[in-house]
LOTOR-616334 format. One record per residue (C-alpha): residue number from 0; residue in one letter; chain; x, y, z. Coordinates in Angstrom, 2 decimals. Each point is the difference from the previous one (the first is absolute). Layout:
R   resi   resn   chain         u         v         w
R    NUM      A       A         X         Y         Z
...
REM end
This chain:
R   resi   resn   chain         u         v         w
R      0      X       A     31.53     33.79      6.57
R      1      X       A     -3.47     -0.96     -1.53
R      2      X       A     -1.07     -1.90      3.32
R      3      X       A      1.37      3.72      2.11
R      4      X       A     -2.40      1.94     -2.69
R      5      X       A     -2.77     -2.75      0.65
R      6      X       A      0.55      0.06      3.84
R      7      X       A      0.04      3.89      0.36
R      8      X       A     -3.00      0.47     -2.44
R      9      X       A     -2.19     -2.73      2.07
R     10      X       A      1.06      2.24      3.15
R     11      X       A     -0.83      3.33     -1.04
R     12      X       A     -3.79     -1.84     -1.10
R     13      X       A      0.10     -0.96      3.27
R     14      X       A      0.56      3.05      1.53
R     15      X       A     -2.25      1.89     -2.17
R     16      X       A     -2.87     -2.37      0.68
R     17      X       A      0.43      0.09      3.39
R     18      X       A      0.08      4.04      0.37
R     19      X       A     -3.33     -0.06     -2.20
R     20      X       A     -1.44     -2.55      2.56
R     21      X       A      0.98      2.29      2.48
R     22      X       A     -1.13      3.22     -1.50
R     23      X       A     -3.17     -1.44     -0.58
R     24      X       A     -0.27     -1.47      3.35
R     25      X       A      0.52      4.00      1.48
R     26      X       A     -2.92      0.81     -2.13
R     27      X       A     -2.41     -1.45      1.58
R     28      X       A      1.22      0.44      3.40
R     29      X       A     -1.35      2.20      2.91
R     30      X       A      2.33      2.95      0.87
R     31      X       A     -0.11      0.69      3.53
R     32      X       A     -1.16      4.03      0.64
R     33      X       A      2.95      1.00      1.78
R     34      X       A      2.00     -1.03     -2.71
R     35      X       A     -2.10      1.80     -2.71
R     36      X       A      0.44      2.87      2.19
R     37      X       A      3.17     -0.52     -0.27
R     38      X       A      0.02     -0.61     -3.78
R     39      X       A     -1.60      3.89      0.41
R     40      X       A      2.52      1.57      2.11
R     41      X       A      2.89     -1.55     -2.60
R     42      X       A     -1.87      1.52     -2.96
R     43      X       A      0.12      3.48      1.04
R     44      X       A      3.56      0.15      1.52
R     45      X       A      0.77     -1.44     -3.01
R     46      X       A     -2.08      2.78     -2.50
R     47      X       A      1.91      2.71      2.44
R     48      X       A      3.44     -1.52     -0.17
R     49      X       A     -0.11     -0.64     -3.91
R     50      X       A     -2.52      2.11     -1.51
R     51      X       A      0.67      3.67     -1.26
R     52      X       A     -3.02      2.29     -0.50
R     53      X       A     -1.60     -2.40      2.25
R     54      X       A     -2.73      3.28      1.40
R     55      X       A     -0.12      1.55     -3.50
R     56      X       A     -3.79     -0.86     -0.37
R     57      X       A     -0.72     -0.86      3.34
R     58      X       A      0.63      1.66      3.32
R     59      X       A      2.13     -1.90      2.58
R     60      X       A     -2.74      0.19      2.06
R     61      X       A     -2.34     -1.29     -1.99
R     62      X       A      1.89     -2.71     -0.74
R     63      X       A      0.86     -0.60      3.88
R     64      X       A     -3.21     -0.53      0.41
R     65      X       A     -1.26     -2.02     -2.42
R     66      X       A      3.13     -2.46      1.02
R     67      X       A     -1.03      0.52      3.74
R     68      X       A     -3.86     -1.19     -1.18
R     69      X       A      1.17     -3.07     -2.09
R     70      X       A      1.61     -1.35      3.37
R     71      X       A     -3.54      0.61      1.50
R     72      X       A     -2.17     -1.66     -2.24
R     73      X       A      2.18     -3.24      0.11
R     74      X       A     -1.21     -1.80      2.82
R     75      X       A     -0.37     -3.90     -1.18
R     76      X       A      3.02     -1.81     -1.75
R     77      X       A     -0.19      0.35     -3.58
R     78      X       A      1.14     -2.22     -3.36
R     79      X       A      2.53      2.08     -2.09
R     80      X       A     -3.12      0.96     -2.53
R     81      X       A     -1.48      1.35      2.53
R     82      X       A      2.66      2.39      1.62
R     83      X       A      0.73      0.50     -3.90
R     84      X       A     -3.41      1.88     -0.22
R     85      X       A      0.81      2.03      3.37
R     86      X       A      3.13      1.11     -0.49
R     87      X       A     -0.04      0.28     -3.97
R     88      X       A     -2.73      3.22     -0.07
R     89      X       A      2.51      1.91      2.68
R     90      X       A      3.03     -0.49     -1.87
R     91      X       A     -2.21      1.12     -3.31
R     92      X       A     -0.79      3.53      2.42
R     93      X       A      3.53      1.27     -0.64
R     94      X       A     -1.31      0.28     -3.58
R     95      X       A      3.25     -1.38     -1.49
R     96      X       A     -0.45     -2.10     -3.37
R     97      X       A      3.25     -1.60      0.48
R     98      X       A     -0.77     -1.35      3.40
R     99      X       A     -2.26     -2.90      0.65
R    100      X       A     -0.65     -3.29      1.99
R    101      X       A      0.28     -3.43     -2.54
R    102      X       A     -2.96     -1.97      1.33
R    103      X       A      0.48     -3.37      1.08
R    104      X       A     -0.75     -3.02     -2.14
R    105      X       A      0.29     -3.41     -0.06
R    106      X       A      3.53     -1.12     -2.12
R    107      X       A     -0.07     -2.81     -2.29
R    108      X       A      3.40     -2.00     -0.80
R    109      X       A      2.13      0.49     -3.32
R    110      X       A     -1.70     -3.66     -0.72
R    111      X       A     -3.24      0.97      0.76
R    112      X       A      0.13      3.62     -1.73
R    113      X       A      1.27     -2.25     -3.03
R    114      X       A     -3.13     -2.05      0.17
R    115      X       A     -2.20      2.50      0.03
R    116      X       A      1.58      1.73     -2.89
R    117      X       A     -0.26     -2.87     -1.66
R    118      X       A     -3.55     -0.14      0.72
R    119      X       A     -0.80      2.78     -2.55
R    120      X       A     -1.29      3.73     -0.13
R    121      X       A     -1.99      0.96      3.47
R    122      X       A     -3.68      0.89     -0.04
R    123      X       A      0.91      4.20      0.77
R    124      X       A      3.04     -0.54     -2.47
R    125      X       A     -2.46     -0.11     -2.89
R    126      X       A     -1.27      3.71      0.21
R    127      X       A      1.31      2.67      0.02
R    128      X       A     -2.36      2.84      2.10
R    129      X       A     -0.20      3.82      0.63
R    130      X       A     -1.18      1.73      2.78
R    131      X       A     -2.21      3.27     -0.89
R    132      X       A     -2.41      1.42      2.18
R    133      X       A      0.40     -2.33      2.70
R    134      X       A     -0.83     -3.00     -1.75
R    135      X       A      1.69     -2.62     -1.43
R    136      X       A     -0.23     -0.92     -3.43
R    137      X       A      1.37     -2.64     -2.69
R    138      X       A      1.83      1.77     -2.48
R    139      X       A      1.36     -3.11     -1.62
R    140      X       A     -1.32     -3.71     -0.28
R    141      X       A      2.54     -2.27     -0.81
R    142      X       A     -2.23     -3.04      1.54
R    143      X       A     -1.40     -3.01     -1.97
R    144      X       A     -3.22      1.51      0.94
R    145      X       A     -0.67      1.92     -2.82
R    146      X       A     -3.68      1.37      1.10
R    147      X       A      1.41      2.27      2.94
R    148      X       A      0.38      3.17     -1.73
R    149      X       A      2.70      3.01     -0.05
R    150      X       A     -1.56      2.50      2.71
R    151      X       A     -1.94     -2.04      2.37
R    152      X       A      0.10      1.08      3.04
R    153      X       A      2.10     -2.64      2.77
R    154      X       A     -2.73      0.34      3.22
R    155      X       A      1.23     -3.13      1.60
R    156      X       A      2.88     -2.40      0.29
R    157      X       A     -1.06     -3.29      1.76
R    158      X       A     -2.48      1.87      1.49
R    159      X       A      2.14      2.72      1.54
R    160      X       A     -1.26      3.59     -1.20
R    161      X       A      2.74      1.73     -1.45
R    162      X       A     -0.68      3.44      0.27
R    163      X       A      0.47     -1.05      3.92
R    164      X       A      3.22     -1.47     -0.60
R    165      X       A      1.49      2.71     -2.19
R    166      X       A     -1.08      2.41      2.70
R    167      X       A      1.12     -1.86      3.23
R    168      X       A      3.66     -0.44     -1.73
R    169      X       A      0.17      3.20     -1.42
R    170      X       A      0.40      0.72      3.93
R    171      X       A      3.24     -1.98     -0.04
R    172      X       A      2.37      2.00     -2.06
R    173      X       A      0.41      3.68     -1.17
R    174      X       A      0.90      2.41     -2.42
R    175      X       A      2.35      2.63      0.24
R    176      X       A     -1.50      2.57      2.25
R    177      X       A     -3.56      0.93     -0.62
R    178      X       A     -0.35     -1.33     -3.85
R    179      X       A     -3.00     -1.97     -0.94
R    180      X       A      0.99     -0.96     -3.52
R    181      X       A      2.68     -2.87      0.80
R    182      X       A     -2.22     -2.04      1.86
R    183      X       A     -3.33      0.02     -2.86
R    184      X       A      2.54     -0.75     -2.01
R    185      X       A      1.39     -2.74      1.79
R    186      X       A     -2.89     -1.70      1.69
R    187      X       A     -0.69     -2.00     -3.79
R    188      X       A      3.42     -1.14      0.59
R    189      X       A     -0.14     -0.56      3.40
R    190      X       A     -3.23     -1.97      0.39
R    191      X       A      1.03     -3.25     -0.96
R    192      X       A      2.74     -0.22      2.84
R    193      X       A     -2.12      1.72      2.57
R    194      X       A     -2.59     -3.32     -0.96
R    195      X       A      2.60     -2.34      0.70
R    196      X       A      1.31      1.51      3.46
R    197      X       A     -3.48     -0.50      0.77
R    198      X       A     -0.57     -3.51     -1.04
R    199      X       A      3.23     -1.72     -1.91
R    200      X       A      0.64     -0.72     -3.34
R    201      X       A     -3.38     -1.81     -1.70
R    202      X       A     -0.20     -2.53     -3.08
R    203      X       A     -3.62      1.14     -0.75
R    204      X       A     -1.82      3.57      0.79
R    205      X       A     -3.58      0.34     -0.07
R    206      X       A     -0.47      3.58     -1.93
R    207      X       A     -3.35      1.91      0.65
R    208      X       A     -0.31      2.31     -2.92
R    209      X       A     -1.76      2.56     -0.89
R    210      X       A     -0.54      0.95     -3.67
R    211      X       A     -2.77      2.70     -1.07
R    212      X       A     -3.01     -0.83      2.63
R    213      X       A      1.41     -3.83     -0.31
R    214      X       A      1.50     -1.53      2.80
R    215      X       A      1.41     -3.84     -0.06
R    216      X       A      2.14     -1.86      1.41
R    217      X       A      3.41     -1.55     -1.97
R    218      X       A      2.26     -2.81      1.34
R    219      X       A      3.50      0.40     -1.26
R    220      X       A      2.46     -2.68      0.75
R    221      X       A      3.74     -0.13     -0.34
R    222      X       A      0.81     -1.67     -3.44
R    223      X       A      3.39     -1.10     -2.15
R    224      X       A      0.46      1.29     -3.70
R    225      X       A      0.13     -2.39     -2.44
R    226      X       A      3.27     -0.85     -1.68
R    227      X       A     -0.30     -3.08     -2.34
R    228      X       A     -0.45      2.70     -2.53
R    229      X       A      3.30      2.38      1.23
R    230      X       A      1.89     -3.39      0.00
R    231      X       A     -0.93     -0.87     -3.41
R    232      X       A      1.16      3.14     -1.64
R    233      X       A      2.99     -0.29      1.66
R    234      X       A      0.46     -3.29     -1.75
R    235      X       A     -0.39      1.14     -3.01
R    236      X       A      1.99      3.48     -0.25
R    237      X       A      2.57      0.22     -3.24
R    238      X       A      3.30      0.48      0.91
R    239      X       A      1.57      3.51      0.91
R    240      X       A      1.25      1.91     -2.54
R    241      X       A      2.67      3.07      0.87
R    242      X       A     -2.46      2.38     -0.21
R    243      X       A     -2.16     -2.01      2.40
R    244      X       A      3.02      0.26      2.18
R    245      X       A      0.67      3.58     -0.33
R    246      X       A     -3.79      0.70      0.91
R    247      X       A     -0.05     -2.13      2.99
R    248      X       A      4.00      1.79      1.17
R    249      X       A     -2.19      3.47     -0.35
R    250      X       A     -2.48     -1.20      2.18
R    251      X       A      1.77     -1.28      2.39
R    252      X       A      1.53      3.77      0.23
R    253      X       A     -3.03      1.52      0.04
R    254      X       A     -1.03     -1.53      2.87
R    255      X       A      3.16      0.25      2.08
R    256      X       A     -0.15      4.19     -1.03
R    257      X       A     -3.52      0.59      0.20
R    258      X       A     -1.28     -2.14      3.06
R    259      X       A     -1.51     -3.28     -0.89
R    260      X       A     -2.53     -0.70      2.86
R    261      X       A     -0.71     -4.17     -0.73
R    262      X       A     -2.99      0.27      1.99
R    263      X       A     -2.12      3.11     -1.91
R    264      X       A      1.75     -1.04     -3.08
R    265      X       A      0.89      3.64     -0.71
R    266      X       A      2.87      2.14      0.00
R    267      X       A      0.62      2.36      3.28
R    268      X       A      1.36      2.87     -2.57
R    269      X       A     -0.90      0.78     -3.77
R    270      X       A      0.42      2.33     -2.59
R    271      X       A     -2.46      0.73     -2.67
R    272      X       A     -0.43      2.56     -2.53
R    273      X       A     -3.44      1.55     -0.99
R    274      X       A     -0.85      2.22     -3.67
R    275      X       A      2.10     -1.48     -3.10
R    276      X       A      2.57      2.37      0.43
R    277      X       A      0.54     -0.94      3.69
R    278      X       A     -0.50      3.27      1.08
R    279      X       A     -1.42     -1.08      3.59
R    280      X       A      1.54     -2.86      2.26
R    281      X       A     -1.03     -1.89      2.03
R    282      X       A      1.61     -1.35      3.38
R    283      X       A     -2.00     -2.47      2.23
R    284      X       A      1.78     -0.84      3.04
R    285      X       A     -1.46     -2.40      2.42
R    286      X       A      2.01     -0.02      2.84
R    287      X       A      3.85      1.31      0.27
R    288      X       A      1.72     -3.26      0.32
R    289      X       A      1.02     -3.34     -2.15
R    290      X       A      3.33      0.24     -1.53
R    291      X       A      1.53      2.08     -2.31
R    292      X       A     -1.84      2.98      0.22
R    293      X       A      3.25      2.37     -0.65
R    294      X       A      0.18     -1.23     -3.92
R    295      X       A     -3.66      0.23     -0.33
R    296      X       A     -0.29      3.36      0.74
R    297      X       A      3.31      0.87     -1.89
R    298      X       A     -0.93     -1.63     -3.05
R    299      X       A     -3.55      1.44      0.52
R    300      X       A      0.96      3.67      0.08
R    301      X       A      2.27     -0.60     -3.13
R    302      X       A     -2.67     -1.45     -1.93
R    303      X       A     -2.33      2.89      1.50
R    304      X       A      2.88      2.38     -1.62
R    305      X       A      0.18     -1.98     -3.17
R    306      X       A     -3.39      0.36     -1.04
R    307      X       A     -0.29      3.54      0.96
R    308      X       A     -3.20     -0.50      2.49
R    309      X       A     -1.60      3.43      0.72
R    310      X       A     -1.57     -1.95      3.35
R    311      X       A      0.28     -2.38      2.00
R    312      X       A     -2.96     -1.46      2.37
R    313      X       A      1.20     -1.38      3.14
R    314      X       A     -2.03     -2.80      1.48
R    315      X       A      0.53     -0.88      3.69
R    316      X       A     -3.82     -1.47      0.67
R    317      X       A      0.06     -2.88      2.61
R    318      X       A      3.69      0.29      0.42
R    319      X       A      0.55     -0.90      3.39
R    320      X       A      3.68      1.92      0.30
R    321      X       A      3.33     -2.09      0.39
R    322      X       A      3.48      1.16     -0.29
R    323      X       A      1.24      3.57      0.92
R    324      X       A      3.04     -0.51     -2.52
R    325      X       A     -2.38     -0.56     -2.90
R    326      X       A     -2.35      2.78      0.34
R    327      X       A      3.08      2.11      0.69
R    328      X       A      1.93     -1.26     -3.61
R    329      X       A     -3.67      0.35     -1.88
R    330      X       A      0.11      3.52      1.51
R    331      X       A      2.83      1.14     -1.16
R    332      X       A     -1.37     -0.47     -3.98
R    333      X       A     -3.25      1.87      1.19
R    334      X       A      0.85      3.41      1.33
R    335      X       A      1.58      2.91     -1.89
R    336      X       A      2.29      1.13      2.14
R    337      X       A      2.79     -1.23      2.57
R    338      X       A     -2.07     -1.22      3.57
R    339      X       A      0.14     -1.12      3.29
R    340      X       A     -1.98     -2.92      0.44
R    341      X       A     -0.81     -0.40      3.72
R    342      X       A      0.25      1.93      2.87
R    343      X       A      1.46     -1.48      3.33
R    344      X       A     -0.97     -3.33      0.91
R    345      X       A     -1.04     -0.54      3.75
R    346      X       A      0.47     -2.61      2.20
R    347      X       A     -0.27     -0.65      4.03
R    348      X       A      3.12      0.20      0.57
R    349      X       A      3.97     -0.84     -0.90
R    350      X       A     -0.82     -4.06      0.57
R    351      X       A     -3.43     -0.56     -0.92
R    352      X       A      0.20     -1.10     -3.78
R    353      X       A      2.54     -2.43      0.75
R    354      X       A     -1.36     -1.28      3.34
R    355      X       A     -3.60      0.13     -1.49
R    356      X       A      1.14     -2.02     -3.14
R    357      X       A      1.98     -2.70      2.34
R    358      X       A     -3.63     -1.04      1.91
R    359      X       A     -1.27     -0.85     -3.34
R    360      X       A      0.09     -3.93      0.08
R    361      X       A      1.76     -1.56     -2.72
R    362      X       A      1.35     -3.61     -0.99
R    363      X       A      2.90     -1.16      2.25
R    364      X       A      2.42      0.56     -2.51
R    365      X       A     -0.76      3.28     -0.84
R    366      X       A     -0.38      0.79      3.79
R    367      X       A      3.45     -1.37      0.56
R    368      X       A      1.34      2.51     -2.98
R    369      X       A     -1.94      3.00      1.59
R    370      X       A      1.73     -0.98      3.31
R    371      X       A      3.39      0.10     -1.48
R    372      X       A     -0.28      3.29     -1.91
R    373      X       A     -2.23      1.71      2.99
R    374      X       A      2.74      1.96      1.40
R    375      X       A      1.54      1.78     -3.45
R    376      X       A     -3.75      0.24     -1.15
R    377      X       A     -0.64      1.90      3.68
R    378      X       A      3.25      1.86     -0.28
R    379      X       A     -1.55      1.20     -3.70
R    380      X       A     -3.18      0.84      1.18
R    381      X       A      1.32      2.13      2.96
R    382      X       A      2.32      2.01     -1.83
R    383      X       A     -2.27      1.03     -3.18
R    384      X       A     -2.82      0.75      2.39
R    385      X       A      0.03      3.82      1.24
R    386      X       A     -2.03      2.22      2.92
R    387      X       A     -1.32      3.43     -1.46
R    388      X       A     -0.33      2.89      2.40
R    389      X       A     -3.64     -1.33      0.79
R    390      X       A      1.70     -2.91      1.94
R    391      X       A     -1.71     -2.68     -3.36
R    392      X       A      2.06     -2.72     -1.65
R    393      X       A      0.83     -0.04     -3.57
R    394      X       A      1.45     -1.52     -2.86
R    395      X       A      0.86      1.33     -3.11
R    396      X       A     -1.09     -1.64     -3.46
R    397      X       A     -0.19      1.19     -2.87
R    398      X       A     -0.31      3.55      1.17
R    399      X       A      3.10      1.35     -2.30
R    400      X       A     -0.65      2.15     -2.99
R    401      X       A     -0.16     -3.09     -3.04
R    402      X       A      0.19      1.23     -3.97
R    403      X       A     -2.75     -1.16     -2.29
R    404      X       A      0.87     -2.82     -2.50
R    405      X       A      1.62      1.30     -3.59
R    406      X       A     -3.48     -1.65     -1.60
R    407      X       A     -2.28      1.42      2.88
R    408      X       A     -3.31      0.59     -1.14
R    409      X       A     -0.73      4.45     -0.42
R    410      X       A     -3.47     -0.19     -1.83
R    411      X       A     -3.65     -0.26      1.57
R    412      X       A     -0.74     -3.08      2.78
R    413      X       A     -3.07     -1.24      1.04
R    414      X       A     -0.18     -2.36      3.28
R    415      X       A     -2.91     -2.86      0.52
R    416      X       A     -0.42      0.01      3.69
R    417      X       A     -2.50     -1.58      2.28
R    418      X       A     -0.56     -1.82      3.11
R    419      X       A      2.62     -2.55      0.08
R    420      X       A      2.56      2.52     -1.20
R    421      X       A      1.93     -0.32      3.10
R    422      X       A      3.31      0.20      1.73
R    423      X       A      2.74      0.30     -2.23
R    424      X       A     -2.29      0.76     -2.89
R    425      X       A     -1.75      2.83      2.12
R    426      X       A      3.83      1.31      0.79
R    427      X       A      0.84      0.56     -3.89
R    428      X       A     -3.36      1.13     -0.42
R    429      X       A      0.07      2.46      2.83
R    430      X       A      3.52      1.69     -1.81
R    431      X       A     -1.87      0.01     -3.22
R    432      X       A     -2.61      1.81      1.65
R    433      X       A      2.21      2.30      1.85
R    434      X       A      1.55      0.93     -2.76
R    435      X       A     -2.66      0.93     -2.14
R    436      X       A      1.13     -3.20     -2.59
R    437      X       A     -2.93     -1.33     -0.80
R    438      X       A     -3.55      0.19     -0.35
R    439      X       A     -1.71     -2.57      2.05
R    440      X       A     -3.02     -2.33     -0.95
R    441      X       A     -2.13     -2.27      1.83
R    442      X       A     -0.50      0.20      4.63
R    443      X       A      1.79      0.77      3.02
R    444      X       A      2.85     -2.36      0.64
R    445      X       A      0.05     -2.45      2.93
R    446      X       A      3.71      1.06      0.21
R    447      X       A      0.61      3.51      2.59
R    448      X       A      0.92      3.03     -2.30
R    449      X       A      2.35      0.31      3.05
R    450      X       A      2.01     -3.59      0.09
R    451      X       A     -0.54     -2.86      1.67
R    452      X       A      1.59     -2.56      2.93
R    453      X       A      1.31     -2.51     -2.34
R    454      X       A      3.80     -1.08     -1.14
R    455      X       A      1.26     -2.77      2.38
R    456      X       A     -3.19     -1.90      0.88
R    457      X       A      0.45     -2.64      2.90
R    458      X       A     -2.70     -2.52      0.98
R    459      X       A      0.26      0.25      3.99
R    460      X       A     -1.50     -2.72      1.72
R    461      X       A     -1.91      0.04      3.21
R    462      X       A      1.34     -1.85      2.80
R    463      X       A     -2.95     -2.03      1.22
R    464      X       A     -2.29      0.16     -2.99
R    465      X       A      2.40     -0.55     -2.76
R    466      X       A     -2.05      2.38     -2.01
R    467      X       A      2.65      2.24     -2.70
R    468      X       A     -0.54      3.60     -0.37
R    469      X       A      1.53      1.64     -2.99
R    470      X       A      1.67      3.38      1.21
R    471      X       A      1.77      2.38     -2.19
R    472      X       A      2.83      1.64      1.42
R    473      X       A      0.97      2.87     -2.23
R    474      X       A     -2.33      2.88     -1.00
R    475      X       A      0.56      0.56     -3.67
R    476      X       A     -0.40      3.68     -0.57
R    477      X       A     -0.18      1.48     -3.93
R    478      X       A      1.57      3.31     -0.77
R    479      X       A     -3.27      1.75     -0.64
R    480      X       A     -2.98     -0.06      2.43
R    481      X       A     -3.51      1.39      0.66
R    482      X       A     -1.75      1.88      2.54
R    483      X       A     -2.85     -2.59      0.01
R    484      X       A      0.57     -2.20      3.03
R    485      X       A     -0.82     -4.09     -0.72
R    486      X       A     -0.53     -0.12     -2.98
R    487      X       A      1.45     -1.12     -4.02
R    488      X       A      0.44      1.79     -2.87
R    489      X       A     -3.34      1.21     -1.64
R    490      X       A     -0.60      0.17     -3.39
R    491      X       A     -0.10      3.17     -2.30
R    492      X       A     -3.08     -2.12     -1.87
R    493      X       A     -1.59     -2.10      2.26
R    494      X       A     -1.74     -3.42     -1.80
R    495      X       A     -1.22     -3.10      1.80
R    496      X       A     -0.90     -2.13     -2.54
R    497      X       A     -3.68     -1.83      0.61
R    498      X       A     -0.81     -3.53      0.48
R    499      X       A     -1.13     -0.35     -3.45
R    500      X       A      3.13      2.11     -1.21
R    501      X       A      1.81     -2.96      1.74
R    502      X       A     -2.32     -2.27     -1.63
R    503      X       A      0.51      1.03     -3.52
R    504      X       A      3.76      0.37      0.21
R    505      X       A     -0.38      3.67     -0.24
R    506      X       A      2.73      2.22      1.15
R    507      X       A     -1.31      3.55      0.63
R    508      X       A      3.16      1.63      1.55
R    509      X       A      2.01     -0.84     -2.97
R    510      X       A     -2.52      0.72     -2.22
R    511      X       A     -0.30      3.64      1.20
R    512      X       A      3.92     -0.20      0.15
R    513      X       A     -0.31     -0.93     -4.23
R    514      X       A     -2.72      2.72     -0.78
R    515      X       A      2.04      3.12      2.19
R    516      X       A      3.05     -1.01     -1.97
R    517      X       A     -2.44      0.32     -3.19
R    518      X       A     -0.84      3.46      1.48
R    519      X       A      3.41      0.95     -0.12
R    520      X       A      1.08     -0.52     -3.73
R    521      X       A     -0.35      3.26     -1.86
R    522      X       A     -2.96     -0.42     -2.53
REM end
């Protein structure tokens, strides 16, 4: 049995080795122009057959042309970076947030992704930056070089300008309709991979900084933490008592209820309470997924209950979105009164969520499963999906009238929004909004006020390129909605914090939050 493990394990190396060679091999190969025109033509019957809303912030005849152009301006056989940066800023035109071209990059092996890990923390790794203004800037040194400061302004990598880079990429993906927030937001986070489409990943970077009217030049180079010292504590620990047991059980629930990320070292939901009688809480969320999120919240809202909070500040900054069922359950302790959640959700047509989902390429044996189950999951899809008198498809979720939870939360809310508020944290904050809920703090959302093309999210892959393209196929649609066409949910109290706000580990927006609550308390 061992040498069948050993046997199969020295196969699937094989196999995996052999697909990176081969990926890698594509990467650097010339595409023939009739097949990236083909490539083209497969894109957009693809967008038409899958996509819903596909002309909601673009005509069709804009977009026909700008598809008709691409195949024009492609007239010498192209590597798949190359038809990446053609194709990617035409896809970006239907202004969906959801929907994007991965760019191609050259794959390592398990072994040599292992190595480098082993190698130690990357050069960009050890900053952390913010965009502001256009301009990149170190918000964070966590670099052995001690004499680059907090603030100094990133004008090169390796000689590459990166205002040029942050504004040639910014040109591959989009927001949700005509939003500008999502991408300043993004770009800080952004920068780093749009680097290494360009160029690979790098062991050393040459930064040129600028810092007042001072501008040098700082080589950081990959480098391993030390752990003679970790290892020798370890050696030396006492012996676990029961309480040190008990502690260490607690933990280990914390992080299975709250959303232990391993790789921020922070927890994707918390619950804190501010004044010493607890009279405001806090909830941070950071994204709506990671495990148990149904006893968090339930345990949250009792607690909430318990200590008799008079409000409760709602923090949904640079939360990305996730599940529909979570925002849906967290819901249902926020609003005051029985709800319906989300309107109908649109699709194509009776087959496309379950044809679109079965291009996506998975592993063999999950291929083989999807294969076996296609026709009842079909069968599924074609009976819950309906045709309104308007001749659209539709499915129904979560569009039923739901009862608030018996610990729902009546008293004041305040909601932290900004740019990378988006998707499903744009769709509970557009129902907040709708409802007159909340008061809201902070800038526009990168989310639409009026839903998004998310839930079932397929990677399609072109034919002759082997470029993906991510492509929502449902358009998630919240009860409430605005007249405003394109855009997120705007504040009540608009606040963009500065760059020395960011700095200083100032918080503005929930400062003002603190101070109006002040306000509020009879004198």
């Amino acid at each position: 049995m061992k040498k069948i493990i050993l046997l199969g394990f020295v196969i699937l190396l094989f196999v995996q080795c052999n697909s990176v060679k081969k990926q890698n091999a594509h990467y650097n190969a010339l595409i023939p122009v009739s097949k990236l025109q083909e490539d083209v033509d497969f894109t957009y019957k693809k967008l038409q057959q899958l996509h819903p809303n596909l002309y909601d912030y673009i005509t069709k005849a804009a977009l026909d042309y700008k598809f008709d152009s691409l195949k024009t301006t492609i007239t010498t056989p192209l590597k798949p970076l190359g038809f990446y940066k053609k194709i990617s800023p035409i896809v970006a035109a239907v202004r969906q947030g959801h929907l994007y071209v991965y760019a191609p990059v050259v794959q390592m092996t398990k072994k040599e992704s292992k190595a480098l890990l082993n190698k130690g923390i990357g050069p960009f790794s050890q900053f952390d930056f913010e965009y502001h203004n256009r301009t990149l800037y170190i918000l964070n040194n966590k670099s052995t070089d001690s004499t680059i400061q907090v603030g100094s302004e990133v004008i090169r990598v390796n000689g590459i300008n990166t205002s040029d880079l942050i504004t040639e990429h910014s040109n591959y993906y989009a927001s949700d309709g005509f939003n500008t927030t999502f991408k300043t937001r993004g770009n800080k986070d952004r920068f780093t991979t749009f680097f290494t489409i360009e160029n690979g990943i790098k062991d050393s970077l040459v930064y040129t900084l600028k810092y007042n009217d001072t501008i040098e030049n700082h080589t950081i180079k990959r480098f391993k933490k030390e752990t003679s010292e970790k290892k020798k504590e370890e050696v030396t620990k006492p012996k676990k008592t029961a309480i040190d047991h008990q502690k260490e059980k607690e933990l280990r629930r914390k992080k299975r209820i709250n959303g232990y990320n391993q790789a921020t070292k922070d927890y994707t939901r918390n619950i804190s309470f501010l004044e010493k009688d607890s009279s405001i809480a806090v909830i941070k969320i950071r994204g709506f997924k990671n495990r148990g999120y149904k006893k968090f919240y339930k345990e949250t809202f009792e607690k909430i209950n318990e200590y008799h909070s008079k409000n409760l500040i709602l923090d949904l900054r640079d939360n990305t979105g996730g599940r529909l069922n979570e925002i849906n359950y967290l819901y249902s302790f926020l609003a005051d009164t029985s709800y319906i959640f989300l309107d109908k959700t649109q699709v194509v047509s009776k087959s496309s969520v379950i044809v679109g989902d079965y291009l996506d390429k998975v592993p063999f044996l999950f291929k083989a499963v999807k294969t076996i189950v296609f026709p009842l999951s079909y069968t599924y899809s074609f009976i819950t999906t309906h045709k309104d008198t308007e001749g659209n498809y539709y499915q129904k979720l979560m569009c039923r009238e739901q009862k608030i939870k018996k610990n729902a939360f009546t008293s004041k809310i305040y909601v932290l929004i900004n740019g990378k508020s988006f998707s499903a944290s744009s769709i509970i904050a557009s129902n907040l909004k709708g409802s007159n809920r909340a008061t809201f703090v902070g800038e526009e959302t990168g989310g639409d006020y009026n839903g998004t093309v998310a839930g079932i999210m397929p990677n399609i892959e072109l034919p002759n390129s082997d470029l993906k393209i991510r492509m929502g196929l449902m358009h998630i649609v919240p009860h409430y909605k605005t007249t405003t066409i394109g855009h997120g949910i705007y504040p009540d109290k608009e606040i963009i914090p500065t760059l020395n706000d960011l700095i200083n580990k100032k918080d503005p927006e929930m400062n003002w939050i603190l101070n109006d609550i002040k306000d509020t308390i009879p004198k």
